[in-house]
C-alpha positions as CSV (number, residue, x, y, z in Angstrom):
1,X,63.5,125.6,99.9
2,X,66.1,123.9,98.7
3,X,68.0,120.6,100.7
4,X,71.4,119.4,99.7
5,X,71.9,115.8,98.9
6,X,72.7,113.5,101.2
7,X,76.7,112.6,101.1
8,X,77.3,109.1,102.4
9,X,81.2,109.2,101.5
10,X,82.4,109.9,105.1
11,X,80.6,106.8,106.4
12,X,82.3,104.7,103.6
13,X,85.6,106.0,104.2
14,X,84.5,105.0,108.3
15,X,83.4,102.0,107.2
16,X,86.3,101.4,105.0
17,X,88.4,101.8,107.6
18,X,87.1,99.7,110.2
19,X,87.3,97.0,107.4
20,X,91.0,97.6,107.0
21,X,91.1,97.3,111.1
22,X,89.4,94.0,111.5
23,X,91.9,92.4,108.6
24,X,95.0,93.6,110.1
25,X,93.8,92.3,113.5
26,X,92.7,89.6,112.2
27,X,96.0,88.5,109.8
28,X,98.1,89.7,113.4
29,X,96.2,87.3,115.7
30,X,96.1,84.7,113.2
31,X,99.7,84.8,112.4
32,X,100.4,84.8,116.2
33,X,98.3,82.1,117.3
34,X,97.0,79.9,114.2
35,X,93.5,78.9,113.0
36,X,92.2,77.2,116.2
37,X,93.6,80.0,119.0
38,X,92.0,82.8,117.1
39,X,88.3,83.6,118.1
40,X,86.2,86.1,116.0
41,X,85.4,87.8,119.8
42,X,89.4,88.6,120.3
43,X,89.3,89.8,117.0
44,X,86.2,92.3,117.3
45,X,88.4,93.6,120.5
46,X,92.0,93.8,119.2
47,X,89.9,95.7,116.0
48,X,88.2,98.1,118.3
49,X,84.8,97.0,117.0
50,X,82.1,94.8,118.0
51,X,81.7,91.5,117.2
52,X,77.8,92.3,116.0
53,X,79.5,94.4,113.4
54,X,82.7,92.3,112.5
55,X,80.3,89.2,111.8
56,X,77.6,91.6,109.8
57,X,81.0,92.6,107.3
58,X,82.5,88.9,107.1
59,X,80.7,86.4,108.3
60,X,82.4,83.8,109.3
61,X,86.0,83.2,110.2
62,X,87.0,81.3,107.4
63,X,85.5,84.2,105.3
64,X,87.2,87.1,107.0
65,X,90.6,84.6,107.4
66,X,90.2,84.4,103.2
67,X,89.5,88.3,103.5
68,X,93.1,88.8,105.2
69,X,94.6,86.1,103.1
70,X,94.1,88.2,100.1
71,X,94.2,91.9,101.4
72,X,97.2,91.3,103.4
73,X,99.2,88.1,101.2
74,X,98.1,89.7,97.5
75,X,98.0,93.5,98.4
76,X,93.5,93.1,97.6
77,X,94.1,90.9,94.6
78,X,92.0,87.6,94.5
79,X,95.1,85.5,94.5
80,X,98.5,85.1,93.1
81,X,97.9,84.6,89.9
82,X,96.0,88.0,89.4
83,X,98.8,89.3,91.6
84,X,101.6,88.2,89.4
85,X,99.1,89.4,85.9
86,X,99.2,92.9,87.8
87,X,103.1,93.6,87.1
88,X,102.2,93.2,83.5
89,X,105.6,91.7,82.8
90,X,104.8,91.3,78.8
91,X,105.7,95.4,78.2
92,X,108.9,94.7,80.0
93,X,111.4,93.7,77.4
94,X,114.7,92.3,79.3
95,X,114.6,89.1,80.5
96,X,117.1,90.1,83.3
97,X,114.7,92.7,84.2
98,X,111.8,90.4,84.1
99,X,113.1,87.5,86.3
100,X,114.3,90.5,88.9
101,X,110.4,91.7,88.8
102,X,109.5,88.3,89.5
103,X,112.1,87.7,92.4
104,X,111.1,90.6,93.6
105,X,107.7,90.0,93.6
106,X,107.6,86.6,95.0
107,X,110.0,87.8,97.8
108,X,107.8,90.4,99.2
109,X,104.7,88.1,98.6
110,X,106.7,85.1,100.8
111,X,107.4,87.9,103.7
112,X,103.7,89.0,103.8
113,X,102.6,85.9,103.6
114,X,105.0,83.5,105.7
115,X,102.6,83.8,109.3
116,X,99.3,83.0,107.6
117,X,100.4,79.9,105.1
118,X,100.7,77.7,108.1
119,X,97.5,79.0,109.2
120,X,95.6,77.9,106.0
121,X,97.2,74.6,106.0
122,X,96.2,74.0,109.6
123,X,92.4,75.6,109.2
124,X,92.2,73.5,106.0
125,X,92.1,70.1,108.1
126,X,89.4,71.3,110.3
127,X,87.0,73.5,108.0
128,X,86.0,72.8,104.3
129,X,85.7,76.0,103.4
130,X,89.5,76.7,103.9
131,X,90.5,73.5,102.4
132,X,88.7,74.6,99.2
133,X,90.9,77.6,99.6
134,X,94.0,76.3,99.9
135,X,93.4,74.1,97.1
136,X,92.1,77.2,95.3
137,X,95.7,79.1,96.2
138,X,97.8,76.0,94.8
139,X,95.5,76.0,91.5
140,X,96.3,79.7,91.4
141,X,100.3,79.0,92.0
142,X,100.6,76.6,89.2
143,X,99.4,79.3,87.1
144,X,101.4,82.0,88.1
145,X,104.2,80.1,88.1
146,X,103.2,79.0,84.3
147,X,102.9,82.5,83.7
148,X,106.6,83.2,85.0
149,X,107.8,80.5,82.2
150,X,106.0,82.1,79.8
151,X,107.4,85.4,80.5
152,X,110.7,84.3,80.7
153,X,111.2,82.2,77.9
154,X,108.4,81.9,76.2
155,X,107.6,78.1,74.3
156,X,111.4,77.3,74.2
157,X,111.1,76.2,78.2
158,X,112.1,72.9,79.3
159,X,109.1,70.7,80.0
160,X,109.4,70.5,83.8
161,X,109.9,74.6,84.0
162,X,106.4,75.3,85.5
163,X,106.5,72.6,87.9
164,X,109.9,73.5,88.8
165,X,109.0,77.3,89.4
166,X,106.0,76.0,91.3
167,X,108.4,74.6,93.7
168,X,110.7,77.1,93.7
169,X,108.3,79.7,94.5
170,X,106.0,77.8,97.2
171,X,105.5,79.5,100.3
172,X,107.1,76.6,102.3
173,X,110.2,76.6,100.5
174,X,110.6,80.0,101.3
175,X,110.2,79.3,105.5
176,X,112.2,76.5,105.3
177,X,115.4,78.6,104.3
178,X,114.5,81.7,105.9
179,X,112.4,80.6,109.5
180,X,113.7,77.2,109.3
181,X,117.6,77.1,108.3
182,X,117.9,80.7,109.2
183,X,118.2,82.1,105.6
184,X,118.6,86.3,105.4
185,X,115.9,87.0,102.8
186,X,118.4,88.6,100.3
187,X,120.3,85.4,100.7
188,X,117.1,83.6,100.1
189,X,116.7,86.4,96.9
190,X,120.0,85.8,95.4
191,X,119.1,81.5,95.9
192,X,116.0,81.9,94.1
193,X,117.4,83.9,90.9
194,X,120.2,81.7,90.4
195,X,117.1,78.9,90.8
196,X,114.6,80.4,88.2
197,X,117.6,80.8,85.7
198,X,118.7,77.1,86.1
199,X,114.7,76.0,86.1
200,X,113.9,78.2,82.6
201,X,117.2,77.9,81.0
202,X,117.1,81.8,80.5
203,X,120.9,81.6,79.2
C-alpha cells in the first residue's frame, strides 16, 4: 500500500500570506499613528490574526517594525543599498538613462517610505534596537548614494558628490518639499535630476 508524500506547500503559501498581512497592517498603523500609538494587539486585529501567532512570526515590535521597514520601504531587500545594487545600473550604458533609473528609483522608494521614516526616528529615541536600525539605514544611504556617484561618473566626481547625493536623496528632504512645502512629486522628480546633475557634474 502505497501513501503519497506529504505536501506542506499550501500551508507556506497560508503562512506566507498571513506574513504579508501582519506587515501591511503593521506599516498602515504605524504610518498612521507612529512608534508609541501602535500596539502589537491592534496589529494582530487589523491583520486578522492572533497576537499568539503574530508574536511567534516576529517577535517583537521593533523586529516586525524592521520587517515592514524593509518589505514595504525596499520591496524585501535588506536595505537601500542592496535595493539600489538590484537595478544593476553598470549594464546600462547612458548616463542620461542611468540618473533617470536612479531618480526613478529614489522617488518611488521616498513615496513608500515617507509614513514610516518619522516612525523610525521617533522609535529610535525610545528603543535601542531601532536606533541601531536607523543608524544601520543611514550607513546603508551613504553607500547607495556612493554607488550613485560611481555609476554616474565614475572616479572623475567632485569630492563632496557622495555626501551631496546623500542629502539630496535623504528621506527628509523628500517630505520637506513634498508633505511640508507642498511639492507634487514629479515636481519634486524634475528638482532632484537637475540636483544630481549639478552634485556629479554629469555634463
Amino acid at each position: 500500500m502505497s501513501t503519497r508524500p506529504y505536501n506542506a506547500s499550501g500551508r507556506r503559501a497560508a503562512a506566507e500570506e498571513r506574513r504579508r498581512r501582519i506587515i501591511a497592517a503593521a506599516a498602515r498603523l504605524f504610518g498612521e499613528r507612529g512608534w508609541a500609538g501602535t500596539t502589537l494587539a491592534e496589529i494582530a486585529a487589523e491583520a486578522g490574526v492572533s497576537l499568539e501567532l503574530l508574536t511567534k512570526t516576529f517577535g517583537t515590535k521593533a523586529a516586525l517594525f524592521q520587517a515592514a521597514l524593509s518589505q514595504v520601504g525596499f520591496e524585501g531587500y535588506a536595505d537601500v543599498a542592496e535595493a539600489f545594487d538590484g537595478l544593476h545600473l553598470d549594464a546600462v550604458e547612458d548616463p542620461e538613462r542611468r540618473l533617470d533609473a536612479i531618480v526613478d528609483f529614489t522617488c518611488a522608494t521616498m513615496e513608500r517610505l515617507a509614513p514610516l521614516v518619522p516612525v523610525l526616528v521617533s522609535g529610535a529615541e525610545q528603543n535601542p534596537v531601532l536606533r541601531d536600525a536607523m543608524l544601520a539605514a543611514r550607513a546603508a544611504h551613504a553607500r547607495s548614494s556612493a554607488a550613485a556617484v560611481r555609476v554616474l561618473v565614475g572616479v572623475t566626481a567632485p569630492e563632496d558628490a557622495p555626501d551631496e547625493v546623500y542629502v539630496l536623496t535623504r528621506a527628509e528632504t523628500y517630505l520637506a518639499f513634498v508633505q511640508q512645502r507642498g511639492w507634487e512629486p514629479l515636481r519634486y522628480a524634475a528638482w532632484l535630476r537637475r540636483s544630481l546633475r549639478q552634485a556629479v557634474a554629469l555634463d
